[in-house]
N, CA, C and O atoms as a GROMACS GRO file, in nm:
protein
  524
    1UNK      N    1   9.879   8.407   7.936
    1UNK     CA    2  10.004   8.416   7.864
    1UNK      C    3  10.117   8.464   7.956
    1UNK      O    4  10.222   8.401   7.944
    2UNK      N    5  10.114   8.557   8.039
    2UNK     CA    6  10.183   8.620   8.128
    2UNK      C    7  10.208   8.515   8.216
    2UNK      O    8  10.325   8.480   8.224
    3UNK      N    9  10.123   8.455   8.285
    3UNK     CA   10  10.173   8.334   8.398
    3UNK      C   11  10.250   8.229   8.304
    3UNK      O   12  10.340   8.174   8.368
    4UNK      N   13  10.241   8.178   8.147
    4UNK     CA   14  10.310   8.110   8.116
    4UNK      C   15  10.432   8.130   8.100
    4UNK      O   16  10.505   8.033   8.116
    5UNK      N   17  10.490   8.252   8.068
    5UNK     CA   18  10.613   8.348   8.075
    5UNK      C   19  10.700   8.324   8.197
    5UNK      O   20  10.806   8.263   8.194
    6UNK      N   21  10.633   8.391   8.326
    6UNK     CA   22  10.692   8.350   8.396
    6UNK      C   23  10.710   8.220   8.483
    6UNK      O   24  10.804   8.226   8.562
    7UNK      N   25  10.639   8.110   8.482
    7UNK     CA   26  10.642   7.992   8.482
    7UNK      C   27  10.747   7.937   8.411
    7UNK      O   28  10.816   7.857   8.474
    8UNK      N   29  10.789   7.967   8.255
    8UNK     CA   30  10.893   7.938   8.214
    8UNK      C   31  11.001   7.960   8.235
    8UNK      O   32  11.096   7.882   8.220
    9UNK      N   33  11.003   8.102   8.284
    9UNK     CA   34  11.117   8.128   8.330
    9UNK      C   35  11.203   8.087   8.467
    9UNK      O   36  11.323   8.084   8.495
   10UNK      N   37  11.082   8.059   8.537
   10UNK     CA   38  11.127   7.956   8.663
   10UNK      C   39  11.145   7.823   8.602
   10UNK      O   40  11.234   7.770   8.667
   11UNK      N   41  11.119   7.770   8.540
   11UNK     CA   42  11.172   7.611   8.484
   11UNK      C   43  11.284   7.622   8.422
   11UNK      O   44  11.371   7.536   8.437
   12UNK      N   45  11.303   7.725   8.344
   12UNK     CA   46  11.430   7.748   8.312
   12UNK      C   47  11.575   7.766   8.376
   12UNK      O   48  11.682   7.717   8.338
   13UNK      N   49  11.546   7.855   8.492
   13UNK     CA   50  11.630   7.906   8.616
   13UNK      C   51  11.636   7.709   8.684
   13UNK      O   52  11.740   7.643   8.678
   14UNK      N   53  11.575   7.684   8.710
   14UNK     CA   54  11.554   7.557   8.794
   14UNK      C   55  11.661   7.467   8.676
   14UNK      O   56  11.755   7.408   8.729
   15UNK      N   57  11.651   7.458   8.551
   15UNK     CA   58  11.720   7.341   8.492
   15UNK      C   59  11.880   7.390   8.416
   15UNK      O   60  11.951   7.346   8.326
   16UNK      N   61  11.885   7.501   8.509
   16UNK     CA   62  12.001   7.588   8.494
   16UNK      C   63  12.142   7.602   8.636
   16UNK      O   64  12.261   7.580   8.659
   17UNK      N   65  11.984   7.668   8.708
   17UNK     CA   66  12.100   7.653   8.861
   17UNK      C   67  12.150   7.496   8.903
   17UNK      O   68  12.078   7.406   8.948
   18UNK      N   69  12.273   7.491   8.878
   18UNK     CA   70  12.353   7.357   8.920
   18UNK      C   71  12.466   7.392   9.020
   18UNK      O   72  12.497   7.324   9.117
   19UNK      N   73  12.521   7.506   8.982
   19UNK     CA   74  12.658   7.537   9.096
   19UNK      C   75  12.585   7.553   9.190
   19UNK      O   76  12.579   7.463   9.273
   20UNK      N   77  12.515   7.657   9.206
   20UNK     CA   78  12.483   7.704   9.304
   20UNK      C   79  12.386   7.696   9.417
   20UNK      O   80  12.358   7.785   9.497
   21UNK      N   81  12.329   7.551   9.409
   21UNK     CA   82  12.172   7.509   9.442
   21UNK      C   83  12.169   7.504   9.578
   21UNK      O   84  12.049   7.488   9.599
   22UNK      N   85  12.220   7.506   9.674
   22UNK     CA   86  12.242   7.522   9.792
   22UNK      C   87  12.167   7.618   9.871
   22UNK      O   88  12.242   7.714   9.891
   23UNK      N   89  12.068   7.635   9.918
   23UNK     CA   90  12.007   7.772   9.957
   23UNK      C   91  12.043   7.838  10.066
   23UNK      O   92  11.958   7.895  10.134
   24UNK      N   93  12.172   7.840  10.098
   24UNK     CA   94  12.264   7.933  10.111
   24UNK      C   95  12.337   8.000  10.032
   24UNK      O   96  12.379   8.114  10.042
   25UNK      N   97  12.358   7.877   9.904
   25UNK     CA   98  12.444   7.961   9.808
   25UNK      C   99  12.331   8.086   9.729
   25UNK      O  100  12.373   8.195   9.691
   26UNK      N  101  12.209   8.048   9.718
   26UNK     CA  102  12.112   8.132   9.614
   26UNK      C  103  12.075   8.249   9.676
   26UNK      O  104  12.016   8.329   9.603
   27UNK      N  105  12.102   8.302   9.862
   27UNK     CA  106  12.043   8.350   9.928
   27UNK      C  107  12.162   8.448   9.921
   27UNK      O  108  12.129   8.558   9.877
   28UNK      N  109  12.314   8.436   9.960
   28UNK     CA  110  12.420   8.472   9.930
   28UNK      C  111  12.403   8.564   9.819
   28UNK      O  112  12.399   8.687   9.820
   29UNK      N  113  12.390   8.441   9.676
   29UNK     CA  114  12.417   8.528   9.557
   29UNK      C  115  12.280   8.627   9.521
   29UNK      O  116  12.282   8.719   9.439
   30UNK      N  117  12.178   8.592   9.591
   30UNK     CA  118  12.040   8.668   9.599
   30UNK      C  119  12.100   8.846   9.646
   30UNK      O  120  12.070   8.947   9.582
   31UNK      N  121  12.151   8.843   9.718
   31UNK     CA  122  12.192   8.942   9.819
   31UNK      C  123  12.337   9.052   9.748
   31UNK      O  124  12.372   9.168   9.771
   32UNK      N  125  12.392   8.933   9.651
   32UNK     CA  126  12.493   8.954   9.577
   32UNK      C  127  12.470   9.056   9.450
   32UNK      O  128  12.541   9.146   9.404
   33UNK      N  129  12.331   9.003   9.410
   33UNK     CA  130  12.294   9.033   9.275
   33UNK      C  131  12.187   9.174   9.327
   33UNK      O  132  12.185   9.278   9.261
   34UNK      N  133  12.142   9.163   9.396
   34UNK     CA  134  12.074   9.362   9.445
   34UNK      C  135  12.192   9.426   9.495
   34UNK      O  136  12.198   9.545   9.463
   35UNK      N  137  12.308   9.375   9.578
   35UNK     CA  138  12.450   9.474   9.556
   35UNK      C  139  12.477   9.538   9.457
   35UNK      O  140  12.516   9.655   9.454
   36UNK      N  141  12.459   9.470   9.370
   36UNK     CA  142  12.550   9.485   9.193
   36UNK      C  143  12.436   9.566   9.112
   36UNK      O  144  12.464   9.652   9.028
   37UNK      N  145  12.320   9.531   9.144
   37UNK     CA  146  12.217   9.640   9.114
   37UNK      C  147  12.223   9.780   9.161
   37UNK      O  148  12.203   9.878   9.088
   38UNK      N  149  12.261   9.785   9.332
   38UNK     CA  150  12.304   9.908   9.345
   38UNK      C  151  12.424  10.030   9.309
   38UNK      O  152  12.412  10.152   9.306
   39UNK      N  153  12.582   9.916   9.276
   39UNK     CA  154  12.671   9.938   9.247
   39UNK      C  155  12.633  10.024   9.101
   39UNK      O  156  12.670  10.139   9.077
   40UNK      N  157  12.560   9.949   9.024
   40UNK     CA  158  12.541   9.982   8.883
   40UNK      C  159  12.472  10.138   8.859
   40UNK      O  160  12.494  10.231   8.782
   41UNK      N  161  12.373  10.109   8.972
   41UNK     CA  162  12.295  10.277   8.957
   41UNK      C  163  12.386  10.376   9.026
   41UNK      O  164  12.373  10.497   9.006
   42UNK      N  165  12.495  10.315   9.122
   42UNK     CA  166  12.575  10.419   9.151
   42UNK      C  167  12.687  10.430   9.038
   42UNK      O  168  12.733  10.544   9.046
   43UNK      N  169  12.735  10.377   8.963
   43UNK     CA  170  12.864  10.430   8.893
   43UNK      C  171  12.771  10.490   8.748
   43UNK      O  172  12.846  10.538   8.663
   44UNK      N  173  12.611  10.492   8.709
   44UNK     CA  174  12.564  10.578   8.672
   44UNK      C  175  12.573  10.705   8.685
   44UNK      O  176  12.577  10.784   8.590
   45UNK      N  177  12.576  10.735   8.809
   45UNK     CA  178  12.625  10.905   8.897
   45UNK      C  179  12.789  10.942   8.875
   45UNK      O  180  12.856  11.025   8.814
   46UNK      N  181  12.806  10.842   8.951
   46UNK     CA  182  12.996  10.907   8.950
   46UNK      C  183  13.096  10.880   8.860
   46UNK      O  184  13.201  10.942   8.846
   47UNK      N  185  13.046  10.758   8.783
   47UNK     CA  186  13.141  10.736   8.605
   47UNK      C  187  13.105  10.714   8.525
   47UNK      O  188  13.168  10.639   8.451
   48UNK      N  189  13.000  10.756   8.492
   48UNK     CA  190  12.928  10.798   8.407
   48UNK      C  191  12.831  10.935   8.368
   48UNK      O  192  12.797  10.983   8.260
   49UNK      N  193  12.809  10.965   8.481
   49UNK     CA  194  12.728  11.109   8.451
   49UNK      C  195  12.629  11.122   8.440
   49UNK      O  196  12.583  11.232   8.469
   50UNK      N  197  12.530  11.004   8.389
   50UNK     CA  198  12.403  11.025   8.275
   50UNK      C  199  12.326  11.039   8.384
   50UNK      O  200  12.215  11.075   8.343
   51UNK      N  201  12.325  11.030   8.508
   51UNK     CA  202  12.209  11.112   8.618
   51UNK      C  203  12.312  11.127   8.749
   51UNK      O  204  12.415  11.081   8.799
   52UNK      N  205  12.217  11.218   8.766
   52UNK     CA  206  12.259  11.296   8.939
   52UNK      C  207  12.172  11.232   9.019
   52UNK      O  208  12.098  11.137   8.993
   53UNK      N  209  12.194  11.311   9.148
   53UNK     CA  210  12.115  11.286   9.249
   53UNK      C  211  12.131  11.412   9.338
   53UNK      O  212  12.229  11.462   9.394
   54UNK      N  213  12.011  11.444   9.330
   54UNK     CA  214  11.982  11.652   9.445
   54UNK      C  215  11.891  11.584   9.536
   54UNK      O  216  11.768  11.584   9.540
   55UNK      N  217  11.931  11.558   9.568
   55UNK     CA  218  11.863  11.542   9.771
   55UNK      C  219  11.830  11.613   9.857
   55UNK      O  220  11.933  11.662   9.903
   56UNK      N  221  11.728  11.657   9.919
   56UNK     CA  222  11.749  11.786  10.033
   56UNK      C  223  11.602  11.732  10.066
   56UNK      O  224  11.533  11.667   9.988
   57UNK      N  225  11.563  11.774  10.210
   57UNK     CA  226  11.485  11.738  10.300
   57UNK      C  227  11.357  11.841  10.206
   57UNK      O  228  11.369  11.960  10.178
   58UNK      N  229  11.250  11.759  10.177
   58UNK     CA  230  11.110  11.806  10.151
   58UNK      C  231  11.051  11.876  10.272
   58UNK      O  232  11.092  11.829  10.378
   59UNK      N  233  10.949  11.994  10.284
   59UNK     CA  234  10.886  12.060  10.372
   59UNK      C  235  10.787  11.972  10.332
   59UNK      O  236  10.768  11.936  10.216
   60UNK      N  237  10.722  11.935  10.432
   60UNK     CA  238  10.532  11.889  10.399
   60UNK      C  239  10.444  11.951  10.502
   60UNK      O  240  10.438  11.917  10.620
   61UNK      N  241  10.366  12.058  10.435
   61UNK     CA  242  10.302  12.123  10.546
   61UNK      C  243  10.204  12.070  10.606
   61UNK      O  244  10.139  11.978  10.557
   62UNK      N  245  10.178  12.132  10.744
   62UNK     CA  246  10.152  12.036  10.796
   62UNK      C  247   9.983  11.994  10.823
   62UNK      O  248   9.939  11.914  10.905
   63UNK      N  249   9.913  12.072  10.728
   63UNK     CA  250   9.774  11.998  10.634
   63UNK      C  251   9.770  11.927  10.575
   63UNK      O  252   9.667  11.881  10.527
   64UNK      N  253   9.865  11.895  10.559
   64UNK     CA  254   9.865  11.769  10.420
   64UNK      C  255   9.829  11.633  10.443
   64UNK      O  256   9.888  11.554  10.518
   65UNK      N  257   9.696  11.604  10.354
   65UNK     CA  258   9.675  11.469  10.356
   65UNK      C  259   9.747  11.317  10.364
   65UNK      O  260   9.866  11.313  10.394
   66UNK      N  261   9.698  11.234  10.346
   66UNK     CA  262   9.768  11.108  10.303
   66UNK      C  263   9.807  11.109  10.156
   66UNK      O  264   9.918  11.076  10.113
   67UNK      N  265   9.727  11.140  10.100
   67UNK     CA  266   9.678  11.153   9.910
   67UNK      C  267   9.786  11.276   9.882
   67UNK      O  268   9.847  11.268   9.775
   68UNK      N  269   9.813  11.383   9.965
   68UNK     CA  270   9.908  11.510   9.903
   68UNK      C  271   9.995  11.470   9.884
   68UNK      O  272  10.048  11.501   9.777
   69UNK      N  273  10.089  11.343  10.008
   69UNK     CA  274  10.200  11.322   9.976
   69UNK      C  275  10.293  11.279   9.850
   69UNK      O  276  10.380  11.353   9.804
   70UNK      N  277  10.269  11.176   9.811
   70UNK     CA  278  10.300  11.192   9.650
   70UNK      C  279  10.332  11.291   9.612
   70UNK      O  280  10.446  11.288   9.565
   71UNK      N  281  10.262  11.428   9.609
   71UNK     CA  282  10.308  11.609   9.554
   71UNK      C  283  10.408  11.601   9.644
   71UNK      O  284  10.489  11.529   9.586
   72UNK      N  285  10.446  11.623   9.728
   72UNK     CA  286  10.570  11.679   9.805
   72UNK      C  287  10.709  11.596   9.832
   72UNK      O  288  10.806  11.629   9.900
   73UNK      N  289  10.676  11.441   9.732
   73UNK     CA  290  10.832  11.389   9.717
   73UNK      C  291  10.850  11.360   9.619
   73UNK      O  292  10.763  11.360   9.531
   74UNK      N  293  10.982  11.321   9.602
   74UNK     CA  294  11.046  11.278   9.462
   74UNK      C  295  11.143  11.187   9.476
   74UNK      O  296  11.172  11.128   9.580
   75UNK      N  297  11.220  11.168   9.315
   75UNK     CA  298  11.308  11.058   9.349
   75UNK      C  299  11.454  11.054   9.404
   75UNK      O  300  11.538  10.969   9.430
   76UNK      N  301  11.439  11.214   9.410
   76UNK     CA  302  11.586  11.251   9.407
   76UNK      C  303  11.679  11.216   9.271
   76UNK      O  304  11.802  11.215   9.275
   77UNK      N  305  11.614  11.191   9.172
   77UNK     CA  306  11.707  11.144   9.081
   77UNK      C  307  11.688  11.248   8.920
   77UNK      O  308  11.578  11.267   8.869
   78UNK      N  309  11.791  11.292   8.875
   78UNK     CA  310  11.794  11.374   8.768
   78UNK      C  311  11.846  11.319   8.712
   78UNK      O  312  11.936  11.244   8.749
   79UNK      N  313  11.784  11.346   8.536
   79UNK     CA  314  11.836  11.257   8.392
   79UNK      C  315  11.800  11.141   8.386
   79UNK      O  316  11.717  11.104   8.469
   80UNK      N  317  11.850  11.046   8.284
   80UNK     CA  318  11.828  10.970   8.232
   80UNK      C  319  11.967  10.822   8.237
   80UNK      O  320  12.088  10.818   8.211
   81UNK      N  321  11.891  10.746   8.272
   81UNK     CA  322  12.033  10.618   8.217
   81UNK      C  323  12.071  10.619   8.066
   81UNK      O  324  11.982  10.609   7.982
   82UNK      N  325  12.196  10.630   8.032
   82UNK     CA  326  12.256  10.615   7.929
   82UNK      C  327  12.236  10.494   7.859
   82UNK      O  328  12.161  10.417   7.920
   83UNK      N  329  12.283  10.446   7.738
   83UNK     CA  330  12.240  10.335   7.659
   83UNK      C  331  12.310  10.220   7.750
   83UNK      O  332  12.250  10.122   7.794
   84UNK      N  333  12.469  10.254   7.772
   84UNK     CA  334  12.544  10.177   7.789
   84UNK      C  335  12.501  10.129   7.934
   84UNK      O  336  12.481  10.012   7.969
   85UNK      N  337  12.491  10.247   8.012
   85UNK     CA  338  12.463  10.200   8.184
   85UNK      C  339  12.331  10.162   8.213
   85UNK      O  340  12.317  10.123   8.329
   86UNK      N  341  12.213  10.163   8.131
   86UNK     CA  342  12.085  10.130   8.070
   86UNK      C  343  12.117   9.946   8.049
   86UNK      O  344  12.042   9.862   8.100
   87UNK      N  345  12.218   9.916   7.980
   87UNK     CA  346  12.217   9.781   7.969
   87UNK      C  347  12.280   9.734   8.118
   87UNK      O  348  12.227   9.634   8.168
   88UNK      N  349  12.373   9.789   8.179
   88UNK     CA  350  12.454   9.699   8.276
   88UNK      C  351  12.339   9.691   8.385
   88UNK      O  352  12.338   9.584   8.444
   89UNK      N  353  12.259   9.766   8.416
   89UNK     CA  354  12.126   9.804   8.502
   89UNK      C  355  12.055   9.686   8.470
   89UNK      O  356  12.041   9.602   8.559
   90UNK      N  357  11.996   9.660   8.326
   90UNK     CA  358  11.912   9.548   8.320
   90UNK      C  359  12.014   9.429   8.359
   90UNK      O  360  11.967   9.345   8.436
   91UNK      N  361  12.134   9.412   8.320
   91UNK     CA  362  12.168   9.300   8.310
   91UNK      C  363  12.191   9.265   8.457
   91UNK      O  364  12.220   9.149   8.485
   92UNK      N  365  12.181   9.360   8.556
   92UNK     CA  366  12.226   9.311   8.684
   92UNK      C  367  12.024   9.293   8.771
   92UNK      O  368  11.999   9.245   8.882
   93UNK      N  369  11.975   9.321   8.722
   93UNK     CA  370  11.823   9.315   8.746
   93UNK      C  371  11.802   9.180   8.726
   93UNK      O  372  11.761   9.105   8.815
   94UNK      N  373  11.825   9.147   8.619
   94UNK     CA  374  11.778   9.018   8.515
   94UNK      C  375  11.866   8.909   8.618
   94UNK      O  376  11.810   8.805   8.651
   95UNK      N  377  11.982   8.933   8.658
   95UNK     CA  378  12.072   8.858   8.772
   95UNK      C  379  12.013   8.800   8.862
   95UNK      O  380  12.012   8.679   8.888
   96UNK      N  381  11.945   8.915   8.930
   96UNK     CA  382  11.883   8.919   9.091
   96UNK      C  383  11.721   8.882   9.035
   96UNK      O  384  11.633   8.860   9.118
   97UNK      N  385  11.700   8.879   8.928
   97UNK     CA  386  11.527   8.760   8.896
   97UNK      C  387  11.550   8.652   8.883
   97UNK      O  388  11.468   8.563   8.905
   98UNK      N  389  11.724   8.626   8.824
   98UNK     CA  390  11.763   8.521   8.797
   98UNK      C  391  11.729   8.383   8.974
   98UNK      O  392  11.686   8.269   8.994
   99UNK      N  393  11.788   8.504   9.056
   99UNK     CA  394  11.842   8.442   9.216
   99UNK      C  395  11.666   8.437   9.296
   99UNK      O  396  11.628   8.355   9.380
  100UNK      N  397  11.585   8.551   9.237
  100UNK     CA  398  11.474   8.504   9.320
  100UNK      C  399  11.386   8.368   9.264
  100UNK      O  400  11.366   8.268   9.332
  101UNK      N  401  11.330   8.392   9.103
  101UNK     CA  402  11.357   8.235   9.103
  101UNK      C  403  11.379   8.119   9.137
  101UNK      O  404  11.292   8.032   9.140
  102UNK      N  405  11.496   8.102   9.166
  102UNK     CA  406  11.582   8.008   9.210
  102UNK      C  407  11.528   7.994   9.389
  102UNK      O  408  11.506   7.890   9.451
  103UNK      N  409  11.521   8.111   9.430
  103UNK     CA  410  11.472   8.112   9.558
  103UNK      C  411  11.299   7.997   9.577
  103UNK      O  412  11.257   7.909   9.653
  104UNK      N  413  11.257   8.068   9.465
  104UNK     CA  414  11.133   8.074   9.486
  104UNK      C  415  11.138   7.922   9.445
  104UNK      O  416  11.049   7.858   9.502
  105UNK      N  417  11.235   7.833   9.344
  105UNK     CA  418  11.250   7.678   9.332
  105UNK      C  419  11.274   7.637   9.473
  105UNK      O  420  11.177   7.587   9.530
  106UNK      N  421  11.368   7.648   9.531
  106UNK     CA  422  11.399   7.572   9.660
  106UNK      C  423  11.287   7.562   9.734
  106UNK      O  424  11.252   7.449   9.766
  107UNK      N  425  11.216   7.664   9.772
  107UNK     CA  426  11.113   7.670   9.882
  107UNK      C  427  10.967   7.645   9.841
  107UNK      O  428  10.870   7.667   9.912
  108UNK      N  429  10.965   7.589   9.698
  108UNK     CA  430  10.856   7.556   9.610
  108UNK      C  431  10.787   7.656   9.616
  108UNK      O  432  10.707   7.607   9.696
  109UNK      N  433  10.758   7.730   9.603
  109UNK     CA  434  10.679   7.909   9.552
  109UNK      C  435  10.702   7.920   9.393
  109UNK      O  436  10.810   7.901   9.338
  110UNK      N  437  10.576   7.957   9.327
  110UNK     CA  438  10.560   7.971   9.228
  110UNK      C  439  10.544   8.159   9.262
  110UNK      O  440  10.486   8.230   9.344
  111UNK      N  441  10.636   8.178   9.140
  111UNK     CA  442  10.668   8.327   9.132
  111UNK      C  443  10.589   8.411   9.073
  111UNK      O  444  10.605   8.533   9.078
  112UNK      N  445  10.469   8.333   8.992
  112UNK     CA  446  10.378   8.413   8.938
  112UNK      C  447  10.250   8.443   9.019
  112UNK      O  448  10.180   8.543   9.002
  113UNK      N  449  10.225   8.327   9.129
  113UNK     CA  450  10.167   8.368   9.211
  113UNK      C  451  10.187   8.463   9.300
  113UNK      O  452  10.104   8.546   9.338
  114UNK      N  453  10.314   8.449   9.338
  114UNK     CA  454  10.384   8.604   9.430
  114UNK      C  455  10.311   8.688   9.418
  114UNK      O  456  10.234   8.732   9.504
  115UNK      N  457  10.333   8.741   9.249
  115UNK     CA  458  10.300   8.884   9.135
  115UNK      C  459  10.128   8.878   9.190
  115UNK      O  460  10.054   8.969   9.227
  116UNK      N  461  10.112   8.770   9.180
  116UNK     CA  462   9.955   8.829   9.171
  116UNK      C  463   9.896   8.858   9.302
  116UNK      O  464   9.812   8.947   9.318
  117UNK      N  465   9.939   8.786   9.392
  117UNK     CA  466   9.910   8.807   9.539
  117UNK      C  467   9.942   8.969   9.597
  117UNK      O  468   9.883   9.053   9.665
  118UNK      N  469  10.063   8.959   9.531
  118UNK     CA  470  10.095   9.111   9.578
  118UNK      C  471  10.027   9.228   9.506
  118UNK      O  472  10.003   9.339   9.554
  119UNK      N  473  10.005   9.190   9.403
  119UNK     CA  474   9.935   9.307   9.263
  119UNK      C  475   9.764   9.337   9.378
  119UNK      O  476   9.703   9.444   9.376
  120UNK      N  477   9.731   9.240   9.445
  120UNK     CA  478   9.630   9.214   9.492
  120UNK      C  479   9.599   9.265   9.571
  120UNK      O  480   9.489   9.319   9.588
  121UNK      N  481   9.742   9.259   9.683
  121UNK     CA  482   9.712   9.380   9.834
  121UNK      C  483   9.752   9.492   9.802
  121UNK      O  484   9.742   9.586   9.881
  122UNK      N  485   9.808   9.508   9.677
  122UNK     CA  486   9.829   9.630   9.649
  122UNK      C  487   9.714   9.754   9.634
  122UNK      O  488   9.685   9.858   9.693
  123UNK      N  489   9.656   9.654   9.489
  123UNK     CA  490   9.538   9.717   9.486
  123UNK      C  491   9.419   9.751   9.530
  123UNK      O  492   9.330   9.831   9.501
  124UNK      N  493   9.454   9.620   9.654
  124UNK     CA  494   9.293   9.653   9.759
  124UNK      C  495   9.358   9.762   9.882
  124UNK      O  496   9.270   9.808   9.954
  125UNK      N  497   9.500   9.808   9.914
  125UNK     CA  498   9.521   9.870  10.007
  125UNK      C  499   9.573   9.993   9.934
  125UNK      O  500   9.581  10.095  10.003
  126UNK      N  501   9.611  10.001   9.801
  126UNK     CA  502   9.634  10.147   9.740
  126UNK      C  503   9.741  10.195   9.844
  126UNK      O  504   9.831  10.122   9.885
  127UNK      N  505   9.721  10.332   9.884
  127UNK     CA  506   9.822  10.427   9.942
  127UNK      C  507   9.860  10.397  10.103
  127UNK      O  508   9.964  10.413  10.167
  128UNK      N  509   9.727  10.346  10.140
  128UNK     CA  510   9.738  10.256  10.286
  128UNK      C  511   9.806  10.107  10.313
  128UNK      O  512   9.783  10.019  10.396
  129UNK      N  513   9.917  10.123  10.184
  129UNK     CA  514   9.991   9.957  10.192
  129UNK      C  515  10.123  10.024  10.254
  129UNK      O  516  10.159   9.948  10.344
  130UNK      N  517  10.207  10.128  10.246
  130UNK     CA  518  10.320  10.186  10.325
  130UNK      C  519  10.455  10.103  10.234
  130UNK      O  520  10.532  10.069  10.324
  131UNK      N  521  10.481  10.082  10.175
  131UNK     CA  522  10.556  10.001  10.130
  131UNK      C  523  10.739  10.097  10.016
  131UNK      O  524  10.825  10.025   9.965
   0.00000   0.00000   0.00000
């Protein structure tokens, strides 16, 4: 059910992208649309409020496993996305799935295979993937 989902959603993106089919233009607006993703989580912080960001250099002593690490970082990020900056977040996400898609049409890559390939080295390399 899940591979049919996103299968559709690449046929969809494919019988959609017309301006822009150029894979320069999709690579451009690829690049365009994680900008606007970042823009969005930043005016979360500074005009909007609904999270911070406290940053400061973690100590990790210097016993610490591979497995400890996880305990000794974070995201740097305090609170919550608001309803409103909660939607502009997805909608600029949903953008940049829109552009990989589209990527993944030009160069014939099926995007559900991606997911699973990667779900794959993920799970066979766990904490030793560095990513």
């Amino acid at each position: 059910m899940k591979d049919l989902l996103c299968d559709e959603f690449q046929n969809t993106v494919a019988e959609l992208l017309i301006r822009h089919h150029s894979i320069l233009d999709v690579l451009s607006k690829s690049q365009e649309a994680g900008s606007r993703i970042n823009r969005a989580v930043t005016k979360s912080v500074t005009n909007c409020g609904c999270t911070k960001i406290k940053a400061e250099k973690k100590e990790i002593p210097a016993g610490a496993t591979l497995a400890d690490l996880k305990a000794y970082t974070d995201s740097h990020l305090e609170g919550a996305l608001c309803e409103n900056c909660r939607e502009i977040v997805e909608t600029e996400i949903g953008r940049s799935l829109f552009y990989l898609a589209a990527l993944c049409n030009l160069l014939d890559l099926n995007l559900y295979d991606i997911f699973i390939k990667e779900h794959k080295k993920l799970s066979t390399l766990r904490v030793f993937n560095f990513t």
